[in-house]
C-alpha positions in Angstrom: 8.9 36.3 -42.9 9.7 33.6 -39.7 7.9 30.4 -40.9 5.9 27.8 -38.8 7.8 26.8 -36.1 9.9 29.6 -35.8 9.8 31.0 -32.2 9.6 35.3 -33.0 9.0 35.9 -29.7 9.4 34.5 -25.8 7.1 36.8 -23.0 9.0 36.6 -19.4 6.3 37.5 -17.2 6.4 37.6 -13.1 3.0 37.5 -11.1 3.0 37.5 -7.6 -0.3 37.6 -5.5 -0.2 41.1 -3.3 -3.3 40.7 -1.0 -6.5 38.8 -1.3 -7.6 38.2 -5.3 -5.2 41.2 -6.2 -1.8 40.0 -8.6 0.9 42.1 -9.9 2.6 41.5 -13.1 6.0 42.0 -14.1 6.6 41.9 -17.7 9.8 42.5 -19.4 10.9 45.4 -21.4 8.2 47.3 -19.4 8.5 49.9 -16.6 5.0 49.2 -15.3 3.1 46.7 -13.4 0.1 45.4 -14.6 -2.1 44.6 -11.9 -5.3 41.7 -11.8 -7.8 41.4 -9.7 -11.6 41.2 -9.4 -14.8 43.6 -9.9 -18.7 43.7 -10.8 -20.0 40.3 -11.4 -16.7 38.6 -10.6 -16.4 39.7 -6.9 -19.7 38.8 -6.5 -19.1 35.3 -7.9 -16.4 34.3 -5.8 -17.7 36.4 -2.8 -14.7 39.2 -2.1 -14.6 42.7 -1.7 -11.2 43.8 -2.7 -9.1 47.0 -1.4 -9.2 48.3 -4.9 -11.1 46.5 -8.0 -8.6 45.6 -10.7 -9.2 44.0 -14.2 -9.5 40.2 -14.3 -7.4 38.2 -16.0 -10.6 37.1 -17.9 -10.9 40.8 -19.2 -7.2 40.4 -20.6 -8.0 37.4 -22.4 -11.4 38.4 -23.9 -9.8 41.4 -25.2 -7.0 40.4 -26.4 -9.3 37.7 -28.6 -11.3 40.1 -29.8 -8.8 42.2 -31.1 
């Protein structure tokens, strides 16, 4: 087992912003996008109306937490 201090893993990750609040992730070793954006309370928040609603970022991170 890798002790403290022992990088196990480096994530290479491209986003690039598409249109409006709407990002697109590349990670590698993966065929498919991940795509961010805004919906529900969040929109209303920062006053958009996407194209299409996408998951926050926020809803990445709070799951990822709480798994």
């Amino acid at each position: 087992m890798p002790g403290m201090g022992t990088i196990v893993h480096t994530s290479r990750i491209a986003i690039v912003r598409e249109k409006g609040p709407t990002r697109i992730a590349r990670i590698e070793g993966f065929p498919e996008p991940v795509y961010y954006g805004v919906h529900g309370g969040i929109k209303k928040f920062y006053k958009v109306e996407p194209e299409k609603e996408h998951a926050a970022t926020l809803d990445h991170i709070v799951g990822a937490v709480s798994a």
